[in-house]
C-alpha positions in Angstrom: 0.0 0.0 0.0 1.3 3.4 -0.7 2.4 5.7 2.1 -0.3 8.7 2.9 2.1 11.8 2.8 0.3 14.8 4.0 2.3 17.9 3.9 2.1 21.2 6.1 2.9 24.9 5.3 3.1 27.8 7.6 1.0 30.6 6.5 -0.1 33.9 7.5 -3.9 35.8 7.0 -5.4 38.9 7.7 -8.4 39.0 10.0 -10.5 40.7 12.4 -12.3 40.3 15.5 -15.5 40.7 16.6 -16.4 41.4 19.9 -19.4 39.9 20.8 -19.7 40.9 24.5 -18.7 38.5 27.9 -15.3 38.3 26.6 -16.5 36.7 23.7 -15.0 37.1 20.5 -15.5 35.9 16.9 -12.5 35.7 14.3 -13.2 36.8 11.0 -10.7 35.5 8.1 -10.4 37.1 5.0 -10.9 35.4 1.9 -9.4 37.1 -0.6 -11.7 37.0 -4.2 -10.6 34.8 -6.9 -11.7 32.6 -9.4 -12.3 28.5 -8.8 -13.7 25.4 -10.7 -16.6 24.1 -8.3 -17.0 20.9 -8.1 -15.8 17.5 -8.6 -14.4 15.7 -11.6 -15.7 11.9 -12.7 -12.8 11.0 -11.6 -13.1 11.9 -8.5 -13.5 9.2 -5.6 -17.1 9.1 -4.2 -18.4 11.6 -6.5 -21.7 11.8 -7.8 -23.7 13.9 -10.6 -24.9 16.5 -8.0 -21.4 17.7 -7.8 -21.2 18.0 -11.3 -21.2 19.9 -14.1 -17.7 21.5 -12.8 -18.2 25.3 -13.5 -15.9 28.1 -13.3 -16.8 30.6 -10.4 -15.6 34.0 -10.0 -15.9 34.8 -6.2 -15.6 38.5 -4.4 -13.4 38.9 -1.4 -15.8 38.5 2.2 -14.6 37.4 5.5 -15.4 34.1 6.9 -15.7 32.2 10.6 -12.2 31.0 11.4 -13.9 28.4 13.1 -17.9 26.9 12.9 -20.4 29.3 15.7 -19.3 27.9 19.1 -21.8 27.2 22.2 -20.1 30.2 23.5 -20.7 32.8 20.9 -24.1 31.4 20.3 -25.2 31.9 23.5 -24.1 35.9 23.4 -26.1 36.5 20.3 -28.9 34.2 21.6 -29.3 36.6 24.5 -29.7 39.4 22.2 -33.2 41.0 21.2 -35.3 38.9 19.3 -35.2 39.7 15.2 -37.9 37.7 13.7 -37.6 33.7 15.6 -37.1 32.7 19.3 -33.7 31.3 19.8 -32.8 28.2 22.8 -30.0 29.6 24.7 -28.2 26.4 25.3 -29.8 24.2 22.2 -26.4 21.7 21.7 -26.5 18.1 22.7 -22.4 17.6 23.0 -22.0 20.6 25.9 -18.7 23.2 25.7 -18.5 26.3 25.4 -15.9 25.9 22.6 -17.3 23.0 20.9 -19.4 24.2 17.6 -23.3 24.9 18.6 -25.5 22.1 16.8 -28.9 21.1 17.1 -29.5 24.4 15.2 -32.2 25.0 12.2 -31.5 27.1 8.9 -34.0 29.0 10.4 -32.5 29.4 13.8 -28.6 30.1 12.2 -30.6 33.1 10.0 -31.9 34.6 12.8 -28.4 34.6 15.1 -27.1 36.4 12.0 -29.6 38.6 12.1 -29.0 39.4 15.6 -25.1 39.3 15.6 -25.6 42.1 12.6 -27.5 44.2 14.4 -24.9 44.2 17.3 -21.7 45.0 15.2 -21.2 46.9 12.6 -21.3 44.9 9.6 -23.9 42.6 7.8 -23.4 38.5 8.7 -25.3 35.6 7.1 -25.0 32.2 5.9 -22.1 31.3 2.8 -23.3 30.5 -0.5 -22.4 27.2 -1.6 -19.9 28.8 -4.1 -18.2 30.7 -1.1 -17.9 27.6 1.0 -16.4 25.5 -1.3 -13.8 28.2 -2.3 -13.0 28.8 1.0 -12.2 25.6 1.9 -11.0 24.9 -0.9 -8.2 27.5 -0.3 -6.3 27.3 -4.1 -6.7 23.3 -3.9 -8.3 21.3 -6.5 -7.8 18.0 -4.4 -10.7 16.0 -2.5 -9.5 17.7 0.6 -7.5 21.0 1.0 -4.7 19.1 2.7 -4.7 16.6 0.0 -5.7 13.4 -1.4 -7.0 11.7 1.2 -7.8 12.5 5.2 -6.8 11.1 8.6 -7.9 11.5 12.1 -5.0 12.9 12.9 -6.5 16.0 10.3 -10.4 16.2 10.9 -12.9 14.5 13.4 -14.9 11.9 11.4 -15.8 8.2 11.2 -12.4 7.2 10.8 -13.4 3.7 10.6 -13.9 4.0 7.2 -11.4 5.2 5.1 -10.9 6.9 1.4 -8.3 6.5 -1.2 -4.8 5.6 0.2 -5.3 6.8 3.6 -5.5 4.8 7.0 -8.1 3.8 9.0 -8.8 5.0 12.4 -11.4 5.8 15.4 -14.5 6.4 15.0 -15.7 9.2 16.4 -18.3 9.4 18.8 -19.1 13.3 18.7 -17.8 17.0 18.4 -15.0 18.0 19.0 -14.1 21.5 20.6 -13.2 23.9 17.4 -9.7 24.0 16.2 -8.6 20.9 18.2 -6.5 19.8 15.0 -4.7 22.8 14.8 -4.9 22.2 11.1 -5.9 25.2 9.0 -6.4 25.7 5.6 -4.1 28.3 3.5 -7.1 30.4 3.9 -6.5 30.1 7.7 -9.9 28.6 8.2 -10.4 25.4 10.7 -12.4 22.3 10.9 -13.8 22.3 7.3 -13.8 18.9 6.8 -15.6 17.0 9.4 -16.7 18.1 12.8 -20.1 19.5 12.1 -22.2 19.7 9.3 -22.5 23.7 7.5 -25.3 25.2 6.9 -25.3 27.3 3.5 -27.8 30.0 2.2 -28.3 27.8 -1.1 -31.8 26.0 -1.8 -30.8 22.4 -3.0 -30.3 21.3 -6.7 -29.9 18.3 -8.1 -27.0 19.5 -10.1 -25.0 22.7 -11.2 -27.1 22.7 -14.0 -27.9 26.8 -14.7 -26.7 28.0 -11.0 -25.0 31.2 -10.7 -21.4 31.3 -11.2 -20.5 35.0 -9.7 -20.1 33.1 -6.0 -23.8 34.3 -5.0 -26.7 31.7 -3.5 -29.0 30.2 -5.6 -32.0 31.0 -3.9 -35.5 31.3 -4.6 -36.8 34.0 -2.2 -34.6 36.9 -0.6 -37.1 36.7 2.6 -35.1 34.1 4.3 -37.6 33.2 6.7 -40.4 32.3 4.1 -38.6 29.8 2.1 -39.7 26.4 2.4 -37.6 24.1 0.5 -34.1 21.9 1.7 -31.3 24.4 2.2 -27.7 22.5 1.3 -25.2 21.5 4.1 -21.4 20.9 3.3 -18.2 19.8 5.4 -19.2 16.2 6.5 -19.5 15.9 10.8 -17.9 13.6 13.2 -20.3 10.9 12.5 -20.0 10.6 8.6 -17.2 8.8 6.6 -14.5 10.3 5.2 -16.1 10.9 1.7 -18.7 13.0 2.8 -16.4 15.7 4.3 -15.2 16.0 0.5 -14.7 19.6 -0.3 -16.8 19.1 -3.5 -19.5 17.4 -1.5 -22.8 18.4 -1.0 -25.8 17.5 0.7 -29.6 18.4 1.0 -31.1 19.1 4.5 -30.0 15.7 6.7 -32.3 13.2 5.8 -34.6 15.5 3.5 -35.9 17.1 6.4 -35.6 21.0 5.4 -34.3 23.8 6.9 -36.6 22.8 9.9 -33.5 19.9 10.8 -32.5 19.8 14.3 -29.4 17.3 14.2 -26.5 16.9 16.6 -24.6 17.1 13.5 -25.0 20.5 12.0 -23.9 23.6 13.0 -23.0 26.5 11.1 -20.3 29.6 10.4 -20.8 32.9 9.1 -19.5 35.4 6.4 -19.5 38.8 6.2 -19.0 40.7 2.7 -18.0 44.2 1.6 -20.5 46.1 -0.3 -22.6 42.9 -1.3 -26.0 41.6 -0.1 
């Protein structure tokens, strides 16, 4: 069998910090714009047609979660005033204060970046599709941005299964507190493969098949809190196998439930743009 060779780099990124209040802060990375091919070639292990046809994206520069929202942070913006939805101030089954918040809607992830926007500054929300994958993607066309394959010694995931070359190990038997890796992306973002499950703005699709292609969501209504069909999730969560936390992977609402699904297995992180609803 051939040996998995995983290689590191030491890079630097500009950021900024949000203070959220408590002593709680949230790091912003910035992801500089740039042009990508989304999603995954035939050849590509594990693929499937809904990742397909590959299409060139040109993506604006916005800011994005260094990690996934922790407990922590949510429950600071969860204390806030109330936008449009009630919010649970302590909603996540795997408890830490630096472990991602899950057992959070669509719905629910909207309305925190509602809130957090109308503490700071700036306008949050949900990624596009196009933005997630680019940011994690971070200049790579690979299955993962640290390569061919994955390890848990890389990413929290059912490690009992393995893809391509690389090795088997534990499987996982729930989050993990954000960063633990200390594996970052050139982008300097953490934790994008595995973990927790990511919500995006993006209705699903079957396919790429006339989507936009200027990094924007493919949405069907602009009043978040109206729309009624499966939002997509990306990333892959401590309890899926190792293909599913392909960067070019994509998934509707868990188990076709909508944007309704409470699962201990998706969280979220936000973006912020510059001059761009």
């Amino acid at each position: 069998m051939a040996k998995t060779i995983i290689k590191y780099t030491e890079k630097t990124g500009q950021y900024f910090v949000e203070n959220l209040g408590n002593g709680v802060e949230l790091e912003m990375m910035l992801i500089p714009d740039g042009t990508f091919i989304m999603g995954a070639p035939e050849t590509e292990e594990g693929s499937s047609d809904s990742e397909r046809p590959q299409h060139e994206v040109e993506v604006p520069s916005f800011s994005m979660g260094k990690y996934a929202i922790t407990q922590a942070q949510w429950k600071t913006i969860a204390a806030l005033d109330k936008v449009e939805r009630d919010l649970e101030l302590d909603p996540s089954n795997f408890k830490g204060d630096n472990r991602p918040v899950e057992q959070v809607s669509w719905y629910n992830a909207v309305e925190f970046c509602a809130r957090l926007s109308n503490n700071s500054s700036r306008e949050y929300r949900l990624p596009s599709e196009a933005e997630w994958e680019y940011a994690c993607r971070a200049g790579t066309t690979t299955p993962f941005h640290f390569g061919q394959t994955i390890t848990s010694e890389l990413a929290n995931y059912d490690a009992s299964s393995t893809y391509g070359d690389g090795p088997k190990g534990k499987k996982s038997g729930g989050t993990t507190p954000v960063g633990s890796f200390d594996v970052a992306n050139a982008f300097g973002l953490y934790d994008m493969h595995g973990n927790i499950w990511e919500w995006c703005l993006d209705d699903w699709h079957d396919s790429y098949e006339g989507g936009p292609v200027d990094g924007s969501a493919w949405i069907s209504d602009n009043n978040l809190y109206q729309i009624k069909s499966s939002a997509v999730i990306r990333g892959g969560s401590w309890i899926n196998n190792p293909n599913l936390c392909r960067s070019a992977f994509r998934s509707l609402s868990y188990r076709s439930a909508g944007r309704d699904s409470v699962y201990d297995l998706i969280g979220f992180r936000v973006v912020c743009t510059f001059g761009r609803a």
